[in-house]
N, CA, C and O atoms as CSV, one atom per row, in Angstrom:
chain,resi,resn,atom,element,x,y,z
A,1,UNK,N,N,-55.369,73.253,-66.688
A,1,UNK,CA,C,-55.688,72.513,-67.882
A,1,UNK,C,C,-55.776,73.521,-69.027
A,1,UNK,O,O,-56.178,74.667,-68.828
A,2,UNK,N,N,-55.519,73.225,-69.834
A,2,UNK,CA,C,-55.167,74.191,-71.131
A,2,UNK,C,C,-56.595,74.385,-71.753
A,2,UNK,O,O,-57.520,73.695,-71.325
A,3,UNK,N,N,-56.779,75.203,-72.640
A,3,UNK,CA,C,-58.092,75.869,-72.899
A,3,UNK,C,C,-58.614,74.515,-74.062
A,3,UNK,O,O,-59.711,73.960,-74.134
A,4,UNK,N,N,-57.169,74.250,-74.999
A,4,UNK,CA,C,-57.747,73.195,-75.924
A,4,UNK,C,C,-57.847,71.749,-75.179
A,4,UNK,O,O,-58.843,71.127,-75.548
A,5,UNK,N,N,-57.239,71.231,-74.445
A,5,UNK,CA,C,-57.886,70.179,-73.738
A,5,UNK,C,C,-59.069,70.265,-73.066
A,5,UNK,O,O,-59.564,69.177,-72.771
A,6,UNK,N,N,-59.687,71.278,-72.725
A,6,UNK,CA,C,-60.606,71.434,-72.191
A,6,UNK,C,C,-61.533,71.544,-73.214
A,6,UNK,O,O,-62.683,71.360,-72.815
A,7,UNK,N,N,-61.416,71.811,-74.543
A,7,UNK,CA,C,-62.503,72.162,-75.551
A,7,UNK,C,C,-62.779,71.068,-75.957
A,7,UNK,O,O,-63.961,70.777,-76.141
A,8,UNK,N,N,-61.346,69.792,-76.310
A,8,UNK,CA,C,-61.490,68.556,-76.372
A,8,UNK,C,C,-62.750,67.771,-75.702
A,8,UNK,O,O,-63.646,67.181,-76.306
A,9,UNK,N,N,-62.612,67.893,-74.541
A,9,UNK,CA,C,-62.899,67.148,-73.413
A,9,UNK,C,C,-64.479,67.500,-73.496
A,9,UNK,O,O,-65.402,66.685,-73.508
A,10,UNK,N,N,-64.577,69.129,-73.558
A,10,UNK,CA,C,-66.456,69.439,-73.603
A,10,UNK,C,C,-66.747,68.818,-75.078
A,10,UNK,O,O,-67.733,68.082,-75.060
A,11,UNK,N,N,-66.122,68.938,-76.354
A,11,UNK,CA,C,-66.606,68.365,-77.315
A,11,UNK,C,C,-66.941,66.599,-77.165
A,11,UNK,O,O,-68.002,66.104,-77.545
A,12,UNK,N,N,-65.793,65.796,-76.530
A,12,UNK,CA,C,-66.119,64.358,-76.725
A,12,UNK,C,C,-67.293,64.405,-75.851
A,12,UNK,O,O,-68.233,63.784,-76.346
A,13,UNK,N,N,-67.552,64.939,-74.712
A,13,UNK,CA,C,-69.005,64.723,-74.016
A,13,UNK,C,C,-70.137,65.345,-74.366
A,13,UNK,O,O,-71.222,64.785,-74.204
A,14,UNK,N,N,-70.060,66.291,-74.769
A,14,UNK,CA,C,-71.181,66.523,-75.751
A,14,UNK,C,C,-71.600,65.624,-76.681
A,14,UNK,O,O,-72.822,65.516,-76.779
A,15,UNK,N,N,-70.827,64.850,-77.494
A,15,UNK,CA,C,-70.898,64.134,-78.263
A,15,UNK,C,C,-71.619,62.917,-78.036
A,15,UNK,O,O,-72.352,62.356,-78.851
A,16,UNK,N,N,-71.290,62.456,-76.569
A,16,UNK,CA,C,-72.339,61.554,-76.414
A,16,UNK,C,C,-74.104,61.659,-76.025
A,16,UNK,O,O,-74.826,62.595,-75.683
A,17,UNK,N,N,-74.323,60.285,-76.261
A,17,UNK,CA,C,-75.793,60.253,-76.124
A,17,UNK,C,C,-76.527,60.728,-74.670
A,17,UNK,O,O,-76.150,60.181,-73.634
A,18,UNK,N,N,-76.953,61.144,-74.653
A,18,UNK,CA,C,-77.282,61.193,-73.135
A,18,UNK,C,C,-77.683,60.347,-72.379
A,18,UNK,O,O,-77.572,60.597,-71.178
A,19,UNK,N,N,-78.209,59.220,-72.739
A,19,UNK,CA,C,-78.121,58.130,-71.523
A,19,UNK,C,C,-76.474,57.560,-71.258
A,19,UNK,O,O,-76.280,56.916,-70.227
A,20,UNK,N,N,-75.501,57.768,-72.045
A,20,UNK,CA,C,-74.208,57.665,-71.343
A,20,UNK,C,C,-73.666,58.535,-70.343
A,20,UNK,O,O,-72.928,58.382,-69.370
A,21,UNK,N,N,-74.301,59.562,-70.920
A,21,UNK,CA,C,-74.055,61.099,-70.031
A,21,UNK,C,C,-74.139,61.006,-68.717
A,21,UNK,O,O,-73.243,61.055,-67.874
A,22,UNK,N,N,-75.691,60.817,-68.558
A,22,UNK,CA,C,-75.920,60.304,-67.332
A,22,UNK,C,C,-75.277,59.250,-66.636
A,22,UNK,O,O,-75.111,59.477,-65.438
A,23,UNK,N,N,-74.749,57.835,-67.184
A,23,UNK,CA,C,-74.491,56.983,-67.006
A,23,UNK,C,C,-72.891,57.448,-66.257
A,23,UNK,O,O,-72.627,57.107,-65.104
A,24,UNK,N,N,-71.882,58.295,-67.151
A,24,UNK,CA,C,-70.805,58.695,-66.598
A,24,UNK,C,C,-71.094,59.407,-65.419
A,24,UNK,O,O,-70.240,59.318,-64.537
A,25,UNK,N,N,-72.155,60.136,-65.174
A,25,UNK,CA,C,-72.424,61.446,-64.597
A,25,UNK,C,C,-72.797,60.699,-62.907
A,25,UNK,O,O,-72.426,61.212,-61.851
A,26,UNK,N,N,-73.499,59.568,-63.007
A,26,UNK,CA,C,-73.718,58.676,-61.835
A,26,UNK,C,C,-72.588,57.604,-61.642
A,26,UNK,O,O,-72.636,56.822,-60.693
A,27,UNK,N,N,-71.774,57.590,-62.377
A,27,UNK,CA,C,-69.991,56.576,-61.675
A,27,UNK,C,C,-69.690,57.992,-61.174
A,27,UNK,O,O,-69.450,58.060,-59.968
A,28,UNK,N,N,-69.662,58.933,-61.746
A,28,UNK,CA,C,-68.598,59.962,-61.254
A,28,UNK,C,C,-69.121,60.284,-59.692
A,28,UNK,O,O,-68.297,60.523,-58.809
A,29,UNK,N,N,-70.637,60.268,-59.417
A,29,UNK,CA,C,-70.706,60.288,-57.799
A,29,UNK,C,C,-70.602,58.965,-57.089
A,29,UNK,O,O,-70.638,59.036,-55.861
A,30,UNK,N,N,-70.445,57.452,-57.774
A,30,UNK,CA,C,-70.069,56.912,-56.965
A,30,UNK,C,C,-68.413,56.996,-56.527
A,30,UNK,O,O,-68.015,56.621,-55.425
A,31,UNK,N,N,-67.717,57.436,-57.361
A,31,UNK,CA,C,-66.488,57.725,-57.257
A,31,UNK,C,C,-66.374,58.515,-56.092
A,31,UNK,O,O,-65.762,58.118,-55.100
A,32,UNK,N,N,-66.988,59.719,-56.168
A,32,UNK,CA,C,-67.131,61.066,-55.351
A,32,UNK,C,C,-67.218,60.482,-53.789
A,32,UNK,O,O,-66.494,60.850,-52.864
A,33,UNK,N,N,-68.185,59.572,-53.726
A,33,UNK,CA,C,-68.814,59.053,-52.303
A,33,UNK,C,C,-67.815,58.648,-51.515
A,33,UNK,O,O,-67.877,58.707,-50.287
A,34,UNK,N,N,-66.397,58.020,-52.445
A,34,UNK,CA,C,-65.762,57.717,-51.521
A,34,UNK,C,C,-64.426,57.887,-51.166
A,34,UNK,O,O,-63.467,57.181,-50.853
A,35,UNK,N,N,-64.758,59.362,-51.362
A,35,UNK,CA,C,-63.214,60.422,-50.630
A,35,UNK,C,C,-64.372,60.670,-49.269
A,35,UNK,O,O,-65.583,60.885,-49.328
A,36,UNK,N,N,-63.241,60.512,-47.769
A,36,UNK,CA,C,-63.735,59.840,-46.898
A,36,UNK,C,C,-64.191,61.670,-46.300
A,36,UNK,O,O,-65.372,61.882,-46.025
A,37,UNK,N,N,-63.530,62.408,-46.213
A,37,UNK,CA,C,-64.330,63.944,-45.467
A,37,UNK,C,C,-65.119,64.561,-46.811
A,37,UNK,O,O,-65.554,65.669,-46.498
A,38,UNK,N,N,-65.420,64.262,-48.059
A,38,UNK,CA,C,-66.658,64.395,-48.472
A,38,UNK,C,C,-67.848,63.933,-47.639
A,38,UNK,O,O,-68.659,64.639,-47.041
A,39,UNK,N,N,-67.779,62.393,-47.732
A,39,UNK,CA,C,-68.629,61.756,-47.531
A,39,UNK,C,C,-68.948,62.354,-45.791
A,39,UNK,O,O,-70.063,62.645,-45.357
A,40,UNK,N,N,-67.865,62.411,-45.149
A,40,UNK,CA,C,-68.116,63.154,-43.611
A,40,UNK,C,C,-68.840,64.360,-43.323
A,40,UNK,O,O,-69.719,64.617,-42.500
A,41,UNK,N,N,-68.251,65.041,-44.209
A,41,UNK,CA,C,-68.865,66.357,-44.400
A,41,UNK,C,C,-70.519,66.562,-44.930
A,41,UNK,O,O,-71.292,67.348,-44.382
A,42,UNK,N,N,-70.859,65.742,-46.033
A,42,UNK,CA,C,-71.963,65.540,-46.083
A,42,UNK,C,C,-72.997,65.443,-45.059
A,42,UNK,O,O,-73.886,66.272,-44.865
A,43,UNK,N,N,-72.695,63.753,-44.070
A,43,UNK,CA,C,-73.292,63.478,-43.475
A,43,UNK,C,C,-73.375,64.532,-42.289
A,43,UNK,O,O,-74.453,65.108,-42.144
A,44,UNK,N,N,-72.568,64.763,-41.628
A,44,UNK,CA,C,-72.738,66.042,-40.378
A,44,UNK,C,C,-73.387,67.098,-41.108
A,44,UNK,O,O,-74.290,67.537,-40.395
A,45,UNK,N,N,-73.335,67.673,-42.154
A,45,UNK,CA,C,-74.359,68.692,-42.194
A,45,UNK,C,C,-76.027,68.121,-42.510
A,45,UNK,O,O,-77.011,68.845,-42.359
A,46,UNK,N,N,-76.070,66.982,-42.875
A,46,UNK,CA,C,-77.396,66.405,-42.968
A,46,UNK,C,C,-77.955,66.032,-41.358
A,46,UNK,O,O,-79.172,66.087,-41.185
A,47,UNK,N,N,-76.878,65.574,-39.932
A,47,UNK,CA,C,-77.422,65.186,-38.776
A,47,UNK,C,C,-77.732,66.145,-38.215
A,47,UNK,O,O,-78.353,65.974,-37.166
A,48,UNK,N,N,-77.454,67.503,-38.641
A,48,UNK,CA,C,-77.906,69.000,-38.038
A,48,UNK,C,C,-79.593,69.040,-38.777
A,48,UNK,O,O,-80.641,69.133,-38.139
A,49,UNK,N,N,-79.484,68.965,-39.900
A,49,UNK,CA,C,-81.189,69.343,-40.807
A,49,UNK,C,C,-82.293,68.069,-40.273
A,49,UNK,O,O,-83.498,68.111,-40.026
A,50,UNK,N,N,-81.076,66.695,-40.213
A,50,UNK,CA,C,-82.587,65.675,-39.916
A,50,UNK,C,C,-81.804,65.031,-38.944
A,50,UNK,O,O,-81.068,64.073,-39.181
A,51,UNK,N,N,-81.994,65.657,-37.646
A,51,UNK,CA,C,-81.874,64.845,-36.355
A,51,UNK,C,C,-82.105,63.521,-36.218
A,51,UNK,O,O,-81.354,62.587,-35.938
A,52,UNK,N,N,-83.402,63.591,-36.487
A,52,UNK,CA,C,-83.871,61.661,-36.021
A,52,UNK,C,C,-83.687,60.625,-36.953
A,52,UNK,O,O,-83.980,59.435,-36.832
A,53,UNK,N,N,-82.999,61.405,-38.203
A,53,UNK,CA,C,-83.155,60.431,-39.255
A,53,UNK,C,C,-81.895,59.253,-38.884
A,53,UNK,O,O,-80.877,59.713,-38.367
A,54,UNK,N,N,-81.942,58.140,-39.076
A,54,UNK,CA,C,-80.813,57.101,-38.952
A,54,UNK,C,C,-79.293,57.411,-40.371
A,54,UNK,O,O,-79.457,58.277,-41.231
A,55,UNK,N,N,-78.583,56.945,-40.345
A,55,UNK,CA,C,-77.067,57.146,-40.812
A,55,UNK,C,C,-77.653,56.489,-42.079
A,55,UNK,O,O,-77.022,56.945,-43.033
A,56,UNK,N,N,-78.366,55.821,-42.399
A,56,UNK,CA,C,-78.346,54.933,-43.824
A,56,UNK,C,C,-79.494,55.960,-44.604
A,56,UNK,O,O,-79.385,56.326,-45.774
A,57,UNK,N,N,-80.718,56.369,-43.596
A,57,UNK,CA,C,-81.559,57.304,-44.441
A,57,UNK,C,C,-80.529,58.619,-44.903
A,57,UNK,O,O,-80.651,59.094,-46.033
A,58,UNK,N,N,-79.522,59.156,-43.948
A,58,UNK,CA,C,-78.776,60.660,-43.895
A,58,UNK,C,C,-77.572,60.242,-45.528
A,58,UNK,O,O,-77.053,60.991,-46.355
A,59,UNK,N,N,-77.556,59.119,-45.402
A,59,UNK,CA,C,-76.466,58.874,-46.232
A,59,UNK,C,C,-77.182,58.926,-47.959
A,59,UNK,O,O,-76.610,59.471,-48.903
A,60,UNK,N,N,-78.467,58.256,-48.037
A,60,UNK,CA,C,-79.211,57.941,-49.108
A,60,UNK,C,C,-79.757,59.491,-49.782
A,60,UNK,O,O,-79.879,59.868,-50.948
A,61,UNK,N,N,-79.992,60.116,-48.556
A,61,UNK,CA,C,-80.026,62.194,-49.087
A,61,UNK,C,C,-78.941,62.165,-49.713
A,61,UNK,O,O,-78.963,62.127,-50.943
A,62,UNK,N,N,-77.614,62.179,-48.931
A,62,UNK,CA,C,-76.491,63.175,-49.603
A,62,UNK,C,C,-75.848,61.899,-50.729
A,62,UNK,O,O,-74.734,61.986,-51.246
A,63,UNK,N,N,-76.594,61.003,-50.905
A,63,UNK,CA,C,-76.103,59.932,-52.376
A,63,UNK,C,C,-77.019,60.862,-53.414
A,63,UNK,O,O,-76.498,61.481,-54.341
A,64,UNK,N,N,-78.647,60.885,-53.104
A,64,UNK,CA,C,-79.425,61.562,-53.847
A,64,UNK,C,C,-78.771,63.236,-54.640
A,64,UNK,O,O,-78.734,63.744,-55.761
A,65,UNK,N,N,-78.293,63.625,-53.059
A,65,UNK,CA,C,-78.330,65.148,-53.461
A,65,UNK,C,C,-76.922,65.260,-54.181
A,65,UNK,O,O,-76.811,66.449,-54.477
A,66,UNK,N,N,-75.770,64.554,-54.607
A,66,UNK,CA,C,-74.609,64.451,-54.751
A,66,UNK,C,C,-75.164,64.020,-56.202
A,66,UNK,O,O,-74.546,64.507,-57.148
A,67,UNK,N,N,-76.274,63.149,-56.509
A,67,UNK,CA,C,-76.279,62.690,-57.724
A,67,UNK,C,C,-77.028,63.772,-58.583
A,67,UNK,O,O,-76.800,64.038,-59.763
A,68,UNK,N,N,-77.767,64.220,-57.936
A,68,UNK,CA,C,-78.345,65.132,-58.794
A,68,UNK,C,C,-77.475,66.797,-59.155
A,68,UNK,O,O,-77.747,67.572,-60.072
A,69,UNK,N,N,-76.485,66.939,-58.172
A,69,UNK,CA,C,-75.671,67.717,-58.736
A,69,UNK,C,C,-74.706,67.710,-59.520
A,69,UNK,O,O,-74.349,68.725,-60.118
A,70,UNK,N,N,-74.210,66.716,-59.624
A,70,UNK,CA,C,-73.286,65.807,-60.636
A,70,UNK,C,C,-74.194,65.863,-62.508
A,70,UNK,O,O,-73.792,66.140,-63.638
A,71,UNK,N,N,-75.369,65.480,-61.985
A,71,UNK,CA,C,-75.662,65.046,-63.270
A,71,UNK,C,C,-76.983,66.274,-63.423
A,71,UNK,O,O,-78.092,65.990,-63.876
A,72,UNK,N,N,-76.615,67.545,-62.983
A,72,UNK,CA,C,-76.854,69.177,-63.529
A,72,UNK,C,C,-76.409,69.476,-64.665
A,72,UNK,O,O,-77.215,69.724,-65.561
A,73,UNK,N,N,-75.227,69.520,-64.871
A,73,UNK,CA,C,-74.358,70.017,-65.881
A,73,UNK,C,C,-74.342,68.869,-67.155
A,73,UNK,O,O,-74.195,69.348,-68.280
A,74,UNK,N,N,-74.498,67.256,-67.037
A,74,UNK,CA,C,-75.217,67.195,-68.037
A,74,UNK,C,C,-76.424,67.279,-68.499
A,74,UNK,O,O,-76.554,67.091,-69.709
A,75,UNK,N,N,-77.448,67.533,-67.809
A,75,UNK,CA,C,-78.441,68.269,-68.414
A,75,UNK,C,C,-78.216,69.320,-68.900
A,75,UNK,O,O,-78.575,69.344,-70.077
A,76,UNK,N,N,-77.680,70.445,-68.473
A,76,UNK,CA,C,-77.427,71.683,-69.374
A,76,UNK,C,C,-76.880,71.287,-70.292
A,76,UNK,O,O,-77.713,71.213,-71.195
A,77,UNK,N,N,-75.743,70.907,-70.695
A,77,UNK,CA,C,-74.932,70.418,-71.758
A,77,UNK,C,C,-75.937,69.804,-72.932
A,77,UNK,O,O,-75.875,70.213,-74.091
A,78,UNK,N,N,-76.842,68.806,-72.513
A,78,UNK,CA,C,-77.894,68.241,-73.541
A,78,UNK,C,C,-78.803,69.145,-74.423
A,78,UNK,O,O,-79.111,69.188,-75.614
A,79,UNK,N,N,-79.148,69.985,-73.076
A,79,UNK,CA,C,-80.120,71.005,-73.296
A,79,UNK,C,C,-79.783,72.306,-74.363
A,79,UNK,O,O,-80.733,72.747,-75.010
A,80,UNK,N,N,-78.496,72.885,-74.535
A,80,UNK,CA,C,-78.030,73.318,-75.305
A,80,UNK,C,C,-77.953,73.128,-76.671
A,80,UNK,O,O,-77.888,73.994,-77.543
A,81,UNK,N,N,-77.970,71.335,-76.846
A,81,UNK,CA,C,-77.308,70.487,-77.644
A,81,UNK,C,C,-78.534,70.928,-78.891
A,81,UNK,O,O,-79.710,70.583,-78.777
A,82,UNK,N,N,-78.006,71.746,-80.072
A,82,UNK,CA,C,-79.011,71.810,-81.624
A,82,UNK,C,C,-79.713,70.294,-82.074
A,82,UNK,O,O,-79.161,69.285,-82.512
A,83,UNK,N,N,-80.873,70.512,-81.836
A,83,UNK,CA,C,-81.952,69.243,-82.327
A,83,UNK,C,C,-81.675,69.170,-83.840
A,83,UNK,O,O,-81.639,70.172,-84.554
A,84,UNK,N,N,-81.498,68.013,-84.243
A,84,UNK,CA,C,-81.453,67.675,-85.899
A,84,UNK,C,C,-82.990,67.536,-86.249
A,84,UNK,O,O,-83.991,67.181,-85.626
A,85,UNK,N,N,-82.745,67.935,-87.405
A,85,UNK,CA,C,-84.198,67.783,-88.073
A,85,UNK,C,C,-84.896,69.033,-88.260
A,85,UNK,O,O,-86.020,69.044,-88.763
């Protein structure tokens, strides 16, 4: 990807508000969830850490932990962002 599409691309998201931010930032892991050896891969390394846990609790971690890494980088991005006023 070229350096100015990419400057594009960080400027229009910066640009938004941050409850869209987030809002994109949580489709983009439901998107994520369902490329099928993500989602595999996830879960087998979660049935090694929590043995007894059932497939719907193992799955609701790596939804959690998938969402909160997703929506890292817009927090930094916000956090950067010059306060008016």
């Amino acid at each position: 990807m070229s350096r100015l599409i990419f400057g594009w691309l960080t400027m229009a998201i910066a640009s938004l508000p941050p409850w869209l931010g987030y809002a994109l930032a949580d489709l983009a892991t439901g998107l994520h969830w369902c490329i099928p050896n993500r989602r595999h891969a996830a879960l087998a390394n979660l049935a090694v850490i929590l043995p007894r846990a059932s497939r719907r609790d193992r799955a609701q971690v790596a939804r959690r932990i998938d969402a909160d890494r997703t929506r890292e980088p817009a927090r930094q991005l916000h956090a950067r962002r010059p306060r008016a006023g």
